[in-house]
C-alpha positions as CSV (number, residue, x, y, z in Angstrom):
1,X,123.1,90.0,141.6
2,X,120.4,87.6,142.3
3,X,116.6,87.0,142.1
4,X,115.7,84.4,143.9
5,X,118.8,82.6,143.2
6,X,119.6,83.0,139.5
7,X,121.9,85.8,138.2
8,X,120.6,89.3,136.4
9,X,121.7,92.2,135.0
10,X,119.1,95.2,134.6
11,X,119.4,95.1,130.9
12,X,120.9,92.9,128.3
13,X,120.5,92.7,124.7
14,X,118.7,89.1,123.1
15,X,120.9,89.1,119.8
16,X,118.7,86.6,118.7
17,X,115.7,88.9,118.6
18,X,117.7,92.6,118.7
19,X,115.5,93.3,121.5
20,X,117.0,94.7,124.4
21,X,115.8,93.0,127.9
22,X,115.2,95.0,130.9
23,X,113.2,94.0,134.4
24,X,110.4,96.2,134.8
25,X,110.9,98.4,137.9
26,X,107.3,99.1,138.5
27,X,106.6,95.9,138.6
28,X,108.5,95.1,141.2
29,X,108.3,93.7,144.1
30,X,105.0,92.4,143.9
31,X,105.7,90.8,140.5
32,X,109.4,89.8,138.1
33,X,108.5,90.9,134.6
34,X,111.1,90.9,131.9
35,X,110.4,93.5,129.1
36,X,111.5,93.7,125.8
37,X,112.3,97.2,124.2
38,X,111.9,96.7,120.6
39,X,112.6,100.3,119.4
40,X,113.8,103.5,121.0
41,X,110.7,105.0,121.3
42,X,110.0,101.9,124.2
43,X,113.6,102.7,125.5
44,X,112.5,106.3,126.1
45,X,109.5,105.4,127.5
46,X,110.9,103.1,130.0
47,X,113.3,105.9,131.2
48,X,110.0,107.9,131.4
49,X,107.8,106.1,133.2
50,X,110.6,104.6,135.3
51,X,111.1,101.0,134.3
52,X,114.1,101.8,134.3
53,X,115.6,104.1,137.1
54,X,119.2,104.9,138.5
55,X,121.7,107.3,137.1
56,X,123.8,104.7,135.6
57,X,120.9,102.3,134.5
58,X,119.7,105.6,132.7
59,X,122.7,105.6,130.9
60,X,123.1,102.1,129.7
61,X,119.3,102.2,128.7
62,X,120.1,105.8,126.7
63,X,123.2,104.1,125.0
64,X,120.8,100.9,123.8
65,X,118.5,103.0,123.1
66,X,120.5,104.2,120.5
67,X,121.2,100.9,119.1
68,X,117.9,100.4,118.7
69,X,116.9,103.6,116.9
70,X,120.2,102.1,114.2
71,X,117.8,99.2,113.5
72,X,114.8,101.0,112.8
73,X,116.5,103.2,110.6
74,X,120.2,104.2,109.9
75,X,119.5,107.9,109.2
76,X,121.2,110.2,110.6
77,X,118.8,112.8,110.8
78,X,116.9,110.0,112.5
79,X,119.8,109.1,114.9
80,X,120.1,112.5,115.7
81,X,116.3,113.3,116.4
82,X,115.9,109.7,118.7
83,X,119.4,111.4,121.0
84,X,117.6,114.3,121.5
85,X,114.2,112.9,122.9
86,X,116.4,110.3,125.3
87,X,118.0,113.6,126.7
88,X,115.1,114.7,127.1
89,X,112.9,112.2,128.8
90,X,114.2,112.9,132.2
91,X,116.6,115.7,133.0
92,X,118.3,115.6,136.3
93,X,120.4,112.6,135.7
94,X,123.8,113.4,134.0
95,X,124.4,109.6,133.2
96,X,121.4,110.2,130.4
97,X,123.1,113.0,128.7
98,X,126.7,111.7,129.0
99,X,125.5,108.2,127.4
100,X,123.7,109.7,124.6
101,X,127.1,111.8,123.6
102,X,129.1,108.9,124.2
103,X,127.5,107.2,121.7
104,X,126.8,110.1,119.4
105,X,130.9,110.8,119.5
106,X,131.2,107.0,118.7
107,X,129.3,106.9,115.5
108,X,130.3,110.4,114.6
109,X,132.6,108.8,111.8
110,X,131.3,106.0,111.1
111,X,130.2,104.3,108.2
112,X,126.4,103.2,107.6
113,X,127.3,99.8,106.8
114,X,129.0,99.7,110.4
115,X,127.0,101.3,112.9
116,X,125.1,98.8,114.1
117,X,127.9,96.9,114.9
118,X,129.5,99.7,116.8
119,X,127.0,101.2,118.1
120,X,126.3,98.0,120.3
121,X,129.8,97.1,121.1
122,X,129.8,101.0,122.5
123,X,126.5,100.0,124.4
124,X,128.0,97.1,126.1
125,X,131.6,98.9,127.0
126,X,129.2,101.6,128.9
127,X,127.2,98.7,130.5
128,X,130.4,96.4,131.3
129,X,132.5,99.8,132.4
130,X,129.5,100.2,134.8
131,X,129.8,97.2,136.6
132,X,133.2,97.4,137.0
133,X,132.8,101.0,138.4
134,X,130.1,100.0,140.9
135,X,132.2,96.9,141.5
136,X,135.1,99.0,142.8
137,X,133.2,101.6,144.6
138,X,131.7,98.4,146.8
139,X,135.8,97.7,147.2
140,X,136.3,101.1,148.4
141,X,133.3,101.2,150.6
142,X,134.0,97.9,152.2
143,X,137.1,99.7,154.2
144,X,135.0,102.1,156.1
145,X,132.1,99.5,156.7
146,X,135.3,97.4,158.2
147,X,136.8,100.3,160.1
148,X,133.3,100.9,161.9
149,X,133.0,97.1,162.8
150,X,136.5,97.0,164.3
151,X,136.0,99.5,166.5
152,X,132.2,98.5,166.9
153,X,132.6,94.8,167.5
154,X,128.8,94.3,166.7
155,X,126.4,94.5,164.0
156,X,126.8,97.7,161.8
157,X,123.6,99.9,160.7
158,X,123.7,101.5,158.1
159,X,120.8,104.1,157.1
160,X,120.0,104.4,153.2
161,X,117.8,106.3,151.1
162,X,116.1,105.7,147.8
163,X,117.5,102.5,146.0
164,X,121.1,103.1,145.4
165,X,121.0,99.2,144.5
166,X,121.8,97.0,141.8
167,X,118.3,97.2,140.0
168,X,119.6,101.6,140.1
169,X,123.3,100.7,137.8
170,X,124.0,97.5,136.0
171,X,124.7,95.8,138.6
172,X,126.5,95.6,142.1
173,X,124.5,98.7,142.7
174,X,126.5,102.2,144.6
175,X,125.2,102.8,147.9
176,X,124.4,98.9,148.2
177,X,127.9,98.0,146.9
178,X,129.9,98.5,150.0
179,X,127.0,96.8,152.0
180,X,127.4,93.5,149.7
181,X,131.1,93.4,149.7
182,X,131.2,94.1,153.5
183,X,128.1,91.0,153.9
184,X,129.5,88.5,151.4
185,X,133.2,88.9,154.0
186,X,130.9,88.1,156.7
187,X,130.7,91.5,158.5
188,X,127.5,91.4,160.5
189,X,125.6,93.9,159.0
190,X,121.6,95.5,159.1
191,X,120.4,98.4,156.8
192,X,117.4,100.3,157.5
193,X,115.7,101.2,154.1
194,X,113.7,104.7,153.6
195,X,110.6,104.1,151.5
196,X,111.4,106.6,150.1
197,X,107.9,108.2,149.1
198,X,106.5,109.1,146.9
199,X,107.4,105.7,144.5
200,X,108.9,103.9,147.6
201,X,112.1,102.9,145.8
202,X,113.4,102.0,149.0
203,X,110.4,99.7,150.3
204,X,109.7,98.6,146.8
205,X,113.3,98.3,145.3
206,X,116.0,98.1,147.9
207,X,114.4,96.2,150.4
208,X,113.3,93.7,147.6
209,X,117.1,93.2,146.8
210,X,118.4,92.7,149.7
211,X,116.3,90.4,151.3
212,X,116.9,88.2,147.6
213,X,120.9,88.8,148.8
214,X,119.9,88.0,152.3
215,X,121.0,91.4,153.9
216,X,118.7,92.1,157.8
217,X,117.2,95.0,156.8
218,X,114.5,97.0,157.8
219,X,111.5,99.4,156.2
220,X,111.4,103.0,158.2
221,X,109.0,106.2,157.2
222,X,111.1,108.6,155.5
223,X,111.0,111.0,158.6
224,X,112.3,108.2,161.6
225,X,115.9,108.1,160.8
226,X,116.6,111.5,162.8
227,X,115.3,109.7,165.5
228,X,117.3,106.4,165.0
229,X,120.6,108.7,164.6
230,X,119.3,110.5,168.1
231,X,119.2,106.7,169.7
232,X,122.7,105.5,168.5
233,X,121.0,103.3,166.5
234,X,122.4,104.1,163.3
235,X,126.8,103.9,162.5
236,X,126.6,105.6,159.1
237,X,124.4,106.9,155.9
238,X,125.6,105.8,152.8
239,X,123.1,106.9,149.7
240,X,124.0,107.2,145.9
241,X,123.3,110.2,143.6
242,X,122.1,111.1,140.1
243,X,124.3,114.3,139.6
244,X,127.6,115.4,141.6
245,X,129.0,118.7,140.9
246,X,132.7,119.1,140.9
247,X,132.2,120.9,144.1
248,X,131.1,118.3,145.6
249,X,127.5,119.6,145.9
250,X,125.5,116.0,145.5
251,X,122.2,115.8,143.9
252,X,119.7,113.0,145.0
253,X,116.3,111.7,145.7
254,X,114.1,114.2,147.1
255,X,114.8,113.9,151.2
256,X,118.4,113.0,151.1
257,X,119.5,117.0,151.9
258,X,117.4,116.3,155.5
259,X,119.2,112.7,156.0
260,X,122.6,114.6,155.7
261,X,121.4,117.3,158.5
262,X,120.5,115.1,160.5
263,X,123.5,113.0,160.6
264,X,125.6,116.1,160.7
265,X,124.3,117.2,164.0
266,X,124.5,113.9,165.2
267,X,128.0,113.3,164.2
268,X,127.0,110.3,162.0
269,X,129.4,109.8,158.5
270,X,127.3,110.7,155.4
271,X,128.7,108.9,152.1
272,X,127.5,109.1,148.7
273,X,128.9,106.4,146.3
274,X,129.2,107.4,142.8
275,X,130.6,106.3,139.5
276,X,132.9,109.0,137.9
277,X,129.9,109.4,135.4
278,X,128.0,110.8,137.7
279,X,129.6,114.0,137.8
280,X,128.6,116.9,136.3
281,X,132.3,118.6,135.6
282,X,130.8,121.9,134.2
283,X,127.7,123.5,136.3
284,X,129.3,125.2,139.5
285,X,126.2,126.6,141.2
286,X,123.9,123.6,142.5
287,X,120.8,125.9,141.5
288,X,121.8,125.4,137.8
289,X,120.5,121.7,138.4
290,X,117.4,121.2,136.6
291,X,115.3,119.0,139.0
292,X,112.5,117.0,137.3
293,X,109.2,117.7,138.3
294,X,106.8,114.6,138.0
295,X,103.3,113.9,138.1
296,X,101.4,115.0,141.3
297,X,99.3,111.9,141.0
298,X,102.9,110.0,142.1
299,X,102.0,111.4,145.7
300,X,97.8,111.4,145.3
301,X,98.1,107.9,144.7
302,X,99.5,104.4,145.7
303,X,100.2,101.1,144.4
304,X,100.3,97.8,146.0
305,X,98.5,94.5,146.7
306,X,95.2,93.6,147.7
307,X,94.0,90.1,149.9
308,X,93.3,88.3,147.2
309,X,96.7,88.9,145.6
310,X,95.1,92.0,143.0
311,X,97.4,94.9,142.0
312,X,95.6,98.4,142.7
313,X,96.0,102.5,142.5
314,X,93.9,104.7,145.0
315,X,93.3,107.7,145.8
316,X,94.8,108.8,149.2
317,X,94.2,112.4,149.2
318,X,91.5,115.1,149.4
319,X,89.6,115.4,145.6
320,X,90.7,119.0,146.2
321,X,93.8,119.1,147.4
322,X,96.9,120.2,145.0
323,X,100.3,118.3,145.5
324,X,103.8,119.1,144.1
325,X,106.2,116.5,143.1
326,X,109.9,117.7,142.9
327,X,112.0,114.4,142.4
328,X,115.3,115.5,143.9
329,X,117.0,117.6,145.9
330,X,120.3,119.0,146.6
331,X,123.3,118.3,149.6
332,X,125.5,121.3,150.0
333,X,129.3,119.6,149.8
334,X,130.1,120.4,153.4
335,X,127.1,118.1,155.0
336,X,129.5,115.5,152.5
337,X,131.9,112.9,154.5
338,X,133.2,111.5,151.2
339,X,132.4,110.6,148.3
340,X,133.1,107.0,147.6
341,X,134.2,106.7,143.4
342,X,135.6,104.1,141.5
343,X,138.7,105.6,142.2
344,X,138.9,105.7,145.8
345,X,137.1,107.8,148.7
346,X,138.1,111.6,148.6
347,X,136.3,114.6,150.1
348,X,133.3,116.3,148.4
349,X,135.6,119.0,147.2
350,X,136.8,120.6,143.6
351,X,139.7,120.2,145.1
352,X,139.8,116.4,145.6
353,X,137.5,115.5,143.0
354,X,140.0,117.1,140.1
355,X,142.9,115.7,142.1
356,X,141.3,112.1,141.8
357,X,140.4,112.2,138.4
358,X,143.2,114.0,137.0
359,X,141.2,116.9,136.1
């Protein structure tokens, strides 16, 4: 996808340097930095402090990581030690976990001499596998976008939450996949874009990218698209996730569970677009999630631009007040339309989701 006007993945190796390349996140959108990750203790601080963010960019940036921890040092004790802290610097994603095995499986029998060289042809397999999921799932999405303008005749609104985008996956993005499939056929479309507090992915991230696509889109509070489902002014939801159960239960941003209520009493269809490696295939019970926690000063405090163009943090709450951040929460399957996958669109059931992916 594009910023302004040239081409980018989220992450790349330079082979030149053996640095891996990513665009710093919390930068954005106020400033385009390019980072350079030089070992894997930057890669696991970029997943950390959320440089990088997105199930699937997780992933890709676990998997290089790895490739970078090889060139420091080719012990395995090493190796093993450097997988272990990437799983560990943020814990609700399953794309994190999956990567780190992925590779780990990869290099299980593998030579010294060769790991390098197959640790980052493994790295760029997860990253190109990526695109071509996300790619698919915008395929996928595009019918229902179609299907809604058909019968609609007029500009489709779509209602999104968090950035589901391509600076979340490699590229193409999941929830924003369908949306740039169905705008680049010429469907008139508009999206409104949750901030998404507390970081304001939404405002900060998907907003950003869609105006650089050129996509009418529009930033709401968290709490008015209840309101704009009410007025008929929204045709569906469509948000991404960073763990689905095989039941279908979906795990996402912290507010997405009151997005799907509210467009199941107002008869609104609530997607979530995946890639298959987003699903968790062995915890049942959605309480077995482990949802991250953060730092309460993510919601005591905000980022943005001053008048004369200056970057600042303040303080927007009492000096005494506590604050809680959880990160994510947790749709129950049945508040699910579908669940759009690389594969197709099924229902958010066991049921489907084994039948689609020959479980």
């Amino acid at each position: 996808m594009k910023i302004e006007g040239k081409e980018y993945r989220t992450i790349w190796l330079d082979e030149k340097n053996n640095t891996v390349k990513i665009i710093d996140q919390t930068k954005l959108p106020h400033q385009f930095i390019i980072k350079d990750l030089k070992t894997v203790k930057d890669a696991i601080n970029a997943i950390k402090t959320m440089e990088v963010r997105g199930a699937p960019l997780i992933g890709g940036t676990a998997a290089y990581g790895i490739v970078l921890a090889i060139l420091e040092n080719k012990d395995l004790d090493f190796i093993k030690k450097s997988s272990e802290e990437l799983v560990q610097s943020r814990p609700t994603a399953i794309n994190l976990q999956w990567a780190v095995h992925r590779m780990n499986n990869k290099l299980s029998m593998i030579n010294s001499s060769d790991l390098f060289d197959v640790a980052l042809k493994e790295a760029k397999e997860i990253c190109d596998e990526d695109v071509g999921f996300c790619e698919n799932i915008g395929i996928n999405g595009l019918k229902i976008i179609e299907e809604i303008y058909n019968k609609k005749k007029d500009t489709v609104n779509i209602l999104t939450h968090c950035n589901a985008g391509w600076l979340a996956t490699i590229n193409w993005g999941t929830a924003t996949s369908p949306i740039y499939h169905a705008h680049k056929k010429g469907i008139p479309l508009h999206v409104w874009v949750d901030e998404t507090r507390p970081r304001n992915q939404g405002a900060n991230l998907t907003s950003y990218e869609l105006n650089e696509e050129e996509v009418p889109n529009t930033i709401i509070t968290d709490n008015t698209g209840g309101l704009l489902m009410q007025r008929g002014e929204v045709d569906m939801c469509i948000v991404g996730t960073d763990r689905t159960l095989s039941t279908g239960d979906v795990c996402n941003k912290i507010g997405t569970y009151l997005k799907a209520l509210a467009a199941y009493d107002n008869n609104i269809p609530f997607y979530v677009a995946l890639p298959s490696t987003t699903i968790d295939w062995n915890i049942k019970n959605y309480k077995d999630i482990p949802i991250e926690e953060r730092n309460s000063e993510e919601l005591s405090h905000v980022e943005g631009k001053d008048d004369e163009g200056n970057i600042k943090k303040i303080l927007i709450y009492p000096n005494k007040s506590k604050a809680k951040n959880l990160a994510f929460d947790i749709t129950p399957a049945k508040y699910v339309t579908g669940l759009i996958t690389e594969k197709g669109i099924c229902v958010a059931s066991e049921e489907a989701l084994k039948k689609m992916f020959n479980k």
